[in-house]
N, C-alpha and C positions, 0 to 999 in steps of 0.2 A: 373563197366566198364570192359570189355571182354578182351581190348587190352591193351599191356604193350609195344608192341615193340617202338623202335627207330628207324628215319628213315629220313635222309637228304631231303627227299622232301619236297619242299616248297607247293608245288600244293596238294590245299585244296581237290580236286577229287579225290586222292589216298586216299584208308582206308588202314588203317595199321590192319594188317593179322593176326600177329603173337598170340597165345591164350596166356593170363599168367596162373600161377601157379594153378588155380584153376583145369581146366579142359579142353581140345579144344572141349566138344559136347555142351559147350554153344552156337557157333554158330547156331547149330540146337534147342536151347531151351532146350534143355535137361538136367534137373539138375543134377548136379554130387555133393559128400559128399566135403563139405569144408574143407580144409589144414589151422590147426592151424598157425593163425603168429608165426613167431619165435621173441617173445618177446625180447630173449636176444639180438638179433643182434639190433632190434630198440633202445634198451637200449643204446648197443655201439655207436651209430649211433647220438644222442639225448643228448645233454647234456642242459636241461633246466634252464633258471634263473628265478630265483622266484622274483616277489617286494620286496622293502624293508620293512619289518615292518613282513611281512611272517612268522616267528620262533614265535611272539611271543605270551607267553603262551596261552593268551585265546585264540587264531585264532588256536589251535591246538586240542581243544578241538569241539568238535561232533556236527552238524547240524541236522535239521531234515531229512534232505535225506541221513544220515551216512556218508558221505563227513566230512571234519573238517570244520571249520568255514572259514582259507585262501582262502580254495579251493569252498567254494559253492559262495563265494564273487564275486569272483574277475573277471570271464568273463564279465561282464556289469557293466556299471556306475551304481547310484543309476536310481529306477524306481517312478512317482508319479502318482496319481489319482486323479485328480481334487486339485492339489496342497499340497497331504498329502503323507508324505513317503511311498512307499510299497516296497514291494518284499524281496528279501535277506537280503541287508543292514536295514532291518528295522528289520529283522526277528533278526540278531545280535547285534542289539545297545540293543534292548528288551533280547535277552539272557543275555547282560552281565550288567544288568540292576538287570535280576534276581539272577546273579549270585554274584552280592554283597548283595543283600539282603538274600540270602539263606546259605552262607559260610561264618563263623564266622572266623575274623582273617586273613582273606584276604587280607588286606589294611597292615597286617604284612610280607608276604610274597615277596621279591624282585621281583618275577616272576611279579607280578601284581601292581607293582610301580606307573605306571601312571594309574592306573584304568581300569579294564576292556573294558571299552567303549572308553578310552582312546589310545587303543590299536587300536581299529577298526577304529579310526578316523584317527589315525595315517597310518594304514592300507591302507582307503581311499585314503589317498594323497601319498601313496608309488604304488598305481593302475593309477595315475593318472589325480583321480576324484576330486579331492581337491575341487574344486567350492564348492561341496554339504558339506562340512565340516558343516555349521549352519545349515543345515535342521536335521541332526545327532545329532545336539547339542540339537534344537530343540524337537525333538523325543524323547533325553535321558527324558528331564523330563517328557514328558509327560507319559512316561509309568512306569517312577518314581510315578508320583501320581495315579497313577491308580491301582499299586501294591499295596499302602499302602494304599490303601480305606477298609474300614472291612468287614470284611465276613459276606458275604449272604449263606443261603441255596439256593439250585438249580443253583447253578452259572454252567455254560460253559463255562468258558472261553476258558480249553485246546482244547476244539471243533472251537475256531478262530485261531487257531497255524497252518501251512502250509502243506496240502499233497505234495507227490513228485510231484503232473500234477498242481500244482502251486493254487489249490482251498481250500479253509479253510475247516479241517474236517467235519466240520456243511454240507455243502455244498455236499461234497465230498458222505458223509455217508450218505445221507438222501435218496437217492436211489440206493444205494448198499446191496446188501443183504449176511447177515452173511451166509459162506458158510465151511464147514468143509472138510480139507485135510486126504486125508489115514492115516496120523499118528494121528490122531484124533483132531487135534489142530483148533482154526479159522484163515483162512488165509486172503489174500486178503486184500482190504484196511478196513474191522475191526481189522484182524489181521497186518495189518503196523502199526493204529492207537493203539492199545493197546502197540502193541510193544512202539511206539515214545511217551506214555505216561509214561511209565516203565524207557525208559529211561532217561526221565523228572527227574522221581523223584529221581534217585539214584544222576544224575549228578548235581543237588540242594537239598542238604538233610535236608534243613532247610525250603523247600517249604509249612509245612504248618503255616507260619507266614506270606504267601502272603492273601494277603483277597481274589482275586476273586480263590483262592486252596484251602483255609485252610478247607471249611464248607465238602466239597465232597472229595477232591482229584482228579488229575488229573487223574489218571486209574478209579477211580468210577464214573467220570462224563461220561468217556464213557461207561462204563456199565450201567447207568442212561437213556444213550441215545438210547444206543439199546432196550430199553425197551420205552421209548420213543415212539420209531416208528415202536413199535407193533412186537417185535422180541424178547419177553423174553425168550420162548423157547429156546434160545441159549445162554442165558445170564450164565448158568452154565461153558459150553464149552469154552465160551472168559473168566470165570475168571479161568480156568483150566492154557489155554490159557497165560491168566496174569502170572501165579505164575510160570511156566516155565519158563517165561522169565525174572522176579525177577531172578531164582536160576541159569540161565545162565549168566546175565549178573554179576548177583558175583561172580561165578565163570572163571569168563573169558570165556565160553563156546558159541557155535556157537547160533545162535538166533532160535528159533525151526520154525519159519513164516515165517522171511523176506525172500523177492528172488528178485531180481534185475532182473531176465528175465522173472518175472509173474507179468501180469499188471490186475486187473478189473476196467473194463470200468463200471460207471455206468447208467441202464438203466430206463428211466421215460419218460413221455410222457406229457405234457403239452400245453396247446392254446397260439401263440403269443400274445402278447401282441399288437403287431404290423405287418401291411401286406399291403404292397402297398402303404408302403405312400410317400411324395415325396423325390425325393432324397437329399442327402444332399450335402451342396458345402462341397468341398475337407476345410480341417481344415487349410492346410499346414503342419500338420504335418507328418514325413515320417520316417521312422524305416527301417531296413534293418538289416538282417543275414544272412552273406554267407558264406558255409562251403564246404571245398577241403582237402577231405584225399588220401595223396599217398602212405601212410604206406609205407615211407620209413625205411630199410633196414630187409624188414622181405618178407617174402616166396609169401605176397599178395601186394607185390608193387607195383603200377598204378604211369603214370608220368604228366597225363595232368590235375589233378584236381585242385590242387591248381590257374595253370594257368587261370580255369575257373570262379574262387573266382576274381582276378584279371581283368578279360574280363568285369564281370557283375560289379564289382565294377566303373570301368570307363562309362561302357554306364549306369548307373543309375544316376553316376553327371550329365553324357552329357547332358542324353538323358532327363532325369525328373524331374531332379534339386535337389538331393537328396547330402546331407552330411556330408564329412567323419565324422563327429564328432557322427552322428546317425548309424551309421554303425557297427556290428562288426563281424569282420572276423575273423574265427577259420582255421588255416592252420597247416601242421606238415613238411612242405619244406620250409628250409630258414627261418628257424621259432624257435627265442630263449627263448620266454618267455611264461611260463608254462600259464601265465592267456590267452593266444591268442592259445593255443594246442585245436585239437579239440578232447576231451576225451569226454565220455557220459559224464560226469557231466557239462565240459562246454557247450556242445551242450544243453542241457536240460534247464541249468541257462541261456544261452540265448535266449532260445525259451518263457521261462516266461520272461524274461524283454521285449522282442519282445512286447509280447500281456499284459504287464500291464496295467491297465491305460487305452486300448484303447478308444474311444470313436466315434463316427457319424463322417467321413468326414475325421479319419485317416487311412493314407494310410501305408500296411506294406507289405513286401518281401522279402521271406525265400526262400534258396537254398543250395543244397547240392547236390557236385560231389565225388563221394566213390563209395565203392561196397554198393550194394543191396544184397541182400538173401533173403531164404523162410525158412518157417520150418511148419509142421504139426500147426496145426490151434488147439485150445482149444474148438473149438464150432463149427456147419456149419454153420456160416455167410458168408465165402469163398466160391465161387462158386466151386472152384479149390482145397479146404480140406487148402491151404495154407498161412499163414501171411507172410507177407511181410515186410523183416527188412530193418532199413538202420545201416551201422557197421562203429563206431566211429573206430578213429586209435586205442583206447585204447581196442576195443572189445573183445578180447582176456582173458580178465583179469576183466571188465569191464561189460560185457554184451552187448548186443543190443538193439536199440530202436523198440519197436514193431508199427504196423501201427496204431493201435487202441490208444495205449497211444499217439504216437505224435498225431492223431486227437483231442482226450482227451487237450491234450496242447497246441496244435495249433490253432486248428478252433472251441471247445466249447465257451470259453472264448469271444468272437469277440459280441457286440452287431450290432443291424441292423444299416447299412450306414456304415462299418468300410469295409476296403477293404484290403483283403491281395492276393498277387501274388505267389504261390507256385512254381517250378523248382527243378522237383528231377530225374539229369542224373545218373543215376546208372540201374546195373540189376536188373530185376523183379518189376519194378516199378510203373508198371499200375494203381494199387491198392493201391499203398504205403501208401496213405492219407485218405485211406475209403472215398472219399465225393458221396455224395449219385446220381448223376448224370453223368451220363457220356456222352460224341457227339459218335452220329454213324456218322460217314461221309456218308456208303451207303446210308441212311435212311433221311440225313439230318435232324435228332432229336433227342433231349435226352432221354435215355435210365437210366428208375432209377433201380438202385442196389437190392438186391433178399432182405438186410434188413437195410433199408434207415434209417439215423438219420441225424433228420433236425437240423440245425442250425441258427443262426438268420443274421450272418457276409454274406460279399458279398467273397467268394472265388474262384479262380480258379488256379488247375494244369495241368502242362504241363509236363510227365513224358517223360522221354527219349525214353521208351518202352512200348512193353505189358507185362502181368507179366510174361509171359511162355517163353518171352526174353530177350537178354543181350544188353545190351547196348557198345556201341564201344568207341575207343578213331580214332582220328582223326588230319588232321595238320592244324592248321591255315596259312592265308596268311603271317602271318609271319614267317613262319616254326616252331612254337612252336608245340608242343603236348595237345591236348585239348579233349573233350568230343564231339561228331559227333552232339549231338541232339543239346548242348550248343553253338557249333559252325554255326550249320544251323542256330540257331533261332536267336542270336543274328547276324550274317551275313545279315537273314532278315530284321532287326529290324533298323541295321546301315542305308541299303539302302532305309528305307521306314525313316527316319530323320523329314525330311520335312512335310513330311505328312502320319497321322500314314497310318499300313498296314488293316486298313479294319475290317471287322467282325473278330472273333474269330475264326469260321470257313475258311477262308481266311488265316490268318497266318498260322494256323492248316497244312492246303493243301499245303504253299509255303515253310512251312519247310519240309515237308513232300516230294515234289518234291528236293528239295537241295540233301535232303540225299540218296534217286534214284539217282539222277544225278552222284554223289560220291560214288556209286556200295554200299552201306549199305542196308540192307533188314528190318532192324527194324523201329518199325512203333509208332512216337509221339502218348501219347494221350493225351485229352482235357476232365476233370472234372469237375465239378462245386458245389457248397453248394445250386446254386440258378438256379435252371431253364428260364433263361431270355432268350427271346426274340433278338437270335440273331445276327438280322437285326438290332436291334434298340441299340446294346450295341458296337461300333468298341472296338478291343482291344488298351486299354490303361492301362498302368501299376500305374499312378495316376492322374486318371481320368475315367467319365462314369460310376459312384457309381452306384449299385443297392441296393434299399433295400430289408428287407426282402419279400420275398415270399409265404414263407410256411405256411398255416394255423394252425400246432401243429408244436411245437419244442420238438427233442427229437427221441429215438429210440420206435415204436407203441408196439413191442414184442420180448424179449429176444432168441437166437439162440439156439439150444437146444444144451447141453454141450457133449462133445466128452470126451472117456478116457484120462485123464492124460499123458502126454508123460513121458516114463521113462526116456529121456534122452533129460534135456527142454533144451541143448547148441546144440543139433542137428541141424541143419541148413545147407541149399544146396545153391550155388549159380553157 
């Protein structure tokens, strides 16, 4: 968002002018170098409460996303899939599952009194999930007997344990191609996965008395695999790769891979399964994430976002009968509890609990008002050389989300008949989502992207701008402070109640006029995962499923790779 000022008018047709701290030639699109937050002032500014049960010992010990276990938990309730635990919480009843069988004398320790799993349970209900306390209990044993079953050769197991875009290694890696960094190492997700196998084993040192470890090892099952899937050639350089990070991680020493602001996407090509077929009735089930950073008290403060977490959260009960119990909202105004802050880690754990589980007929909606940014592009998939971030309040310290990973976590995962509504008011946001379609209004059609990856889910985004634009804040008729594009569309959406507003196209143009009318110059666009018809789809937020369309799912052919940027926190907004 462009604007920060303040401004006693009530009257929603005033923009508010003033530039914030970034730069005034974002008006013109022009990107200027980003002004780090100043951390410490948001520090002073923030004093967060953690749940209870938070400190203890095992919830402090390491996730697979390098998170501790409090913190990768705790934004979302538990997640399930056809009735079976997934996601995070399931990912720690199974850690500390393994962590009594691998730690001798454990059960002596006061630190781990009530047991490991004990902790997380308790954990649960200091999050305020308690419900799921039995599915927890549930889960402990079964992954109790699953550990103690005997060792096979060729086991995988570590290959079912979780990437950070929320897909199980297996998955993740089977069309990922092992790729080597200037310092000669493998990075990427072979090189995360090696990494999180590495640190499997130090932080359970008694792992090969597990049966589905003991035969391979968890670092050899993935050098197994990359051989596997026809990539031995490289199988020297990830165990190089491994042993660095053995003698890092004993020495306390930085990790020679990991990078929190490098994501690979991976790319494969595939035939649906499924194309045209009829749509499905809505499930009733409905999910919702909505996120408003005003990074307060640091040098990139915005004032209307959280506002518009608030806006959207009431017209989605109103309007579509969505609720609060499926909801979660990450805000940093007015906001005391560390598991509701929206730092990367939260944003990202609620974007997999968003899409776990999904299935035909559920309906989901993710939104987020913050700054956007760009930065140099790793490959020419961008027409424009630029990716397109969205910047957690914690981004600073943190890193950014890049466009391709939230695709990757957003919209691969979705099978055909699942519907999710995207909203992303911030600068440079055109593209923020990669879907492979875009509305020309002049043209009245879609217009597909220079390198298209099909998916199977029915989605659509509504960004605030285009990417070479900033998006504005704006007032509501209540005199609040809000996002100009958030405020049009939802202003739309109030007055069309009754009866929705029409094609896609249709809302498209009347928020589009609102924000003309209210002297703004930046211009909504309209995305899509599926090329439908229109005329035949009104927009509805749950409701008017499409199924899949595409006859291949999947990206046809990888971008060609661009130099390494020497400096990957660069970013213009």
């Amino acid at each position: 968002l462009d604007s920060m000022g303040c401004s006693s008018s009530s009257d929603a047709s005033e923009p508010l002018r003033q530039p914030n701290s970034a730069s005034s030639s974002q008006k013109s699109g022009t990107a200027a170098p980003a002004k780090p937050a100043n951390s410490k002032a948001a520090a002073r500014s923030v004093k967060l409460q953690r749940p209870k049960g938070y400190d203890a010992a095992f919830l402090q010990r390491h996730s697979p996303s390098g998170e501790i276990w409090a913190d990768y938990v705790a934004a979302a309730p538990p997640a399930f899939e056809r009735g079976k635990l997934t996601g995070p919480w399931a990912e720690a009843v199974y850690a500390g599952v393994v962590f009594e069988l691998t730690n001798d004398g454990w059960d002596q320790n006061p630190a781990f009194a009530d047991g490991p799993v004990g902790y997380v349970i308790e954990y649960l209900q200091g999050c305020g999930y308690g419900t799921h306390a039995q599915a927890l209990e549930q889960a402990e044993e079964k992954y109790r007997q699953e550990l103690e079953r005997p060792a096979h050769e060729g086991s995988r197991a570590f290959l079912q344990h979780r990437a950070r875009n929320g897909q199980t290694w297996k998955k993740y890696l089977e069309s990922a191609k092992a790729v080597q960094d200037k310092a000669g190492w493998v990075n990427g997700a072979w090189g995360e996965c090696i990494t999180a196998a590495v640190i499997f084993e130090h932080e359970n040192p008694g792992w090969e008395r597990l049966g589905p470890y003991s035969a391979d090892g968890p670092a050899g099952q993935v050098l197994a695999y990359l051989q596997d899937l026809g990539q031995g050639s490289m199988v020297r350089l990830l165990e190089k790769t491994e042993e660095a990070t053995h003698k890092a991680v004993e020495q306390g020493g930085k990790l020679p891979v990991f990078d929190a602001t490098y994501y690979q996407p991976p790319v494969k090509i595939a035939q649906a399964p499924q194309v045209g077929q009829k749509p499905p009735r809505p499930s009733g089930r409905k999910k919702a994430v909505l996120v408003g950073c005003n990074y307060p008290g640091t040098s990139a403060q915005l004032n209307g976002c959280v506002n518009d977490v608030n806006r959207w959260r009431g017209l989605l009960m109103n309007l579509y009968g969505f609720k609060q119990q499926d909801m979660v909202c990450l805000t940093d105004s007015g906001q005391t509890s560390s598991m509701h802050y929206p730092t990367r880690n939260n944003m990202l754990n609620a974007i997999r609990w968003l899409v776990e589980g999904a299935e035909p007929g559920d309906v989901l909606f993710f939104q987020f008002s913050g700054h956007g940014a760009q930065r140099e592009a790793d490959d020419d998939s961008e027409l424009d050389g630029m990716d397109e971030l969205l910047l957690p309040t914690d981004y600073n310290r943190a890193g950014m989300i890049v466009d391709h990973e939230l695709f990757d976590l957003l919209v691969v995962p979705l099978p055909s008949g699942c519907k999710l509504t995207v909203i992303l008011d911030c600068c440079h946001s055109g593209s923020a989502l990669d879907l492979p379609f875009v509305w020309e209004e002049h043209r009245q059609s879609w217009n597909t992207e220079r390198y298209p990856w099909h998916t199977a889910g029915d989605v659509q985004m509504f960004s605030g701008c285009e990417d070479e634009q900033c998006s504005m804040d704006a007032v509501t008729r209540q005199g609040l402070p809000g996002g100009a594009m958030t405020t049009a569309m939802c202003d739309v959406l109030e007055e069309h109640a009754r009866k929705p507003p029409g094609p896609y196209p249709a809302l498209l143009g009347a928020m589009t006029n609102v924000l003309q009318e209210r002297g703004f110059d930046q211009r909504p666009r309209l995305s899509s995962s599926q090329a439908f018809d229109v005329m035949q789809k009104p927009f509805h937020v749950a409701d008017f499923i499409v199924p899949n369309l595409n006859q291949q799912l999947g990206q046809l052919r990888r971008p060609a790779p661009k130099p390494q940027r020497d400096d990957p926190f660069k970013m213009y907004w």
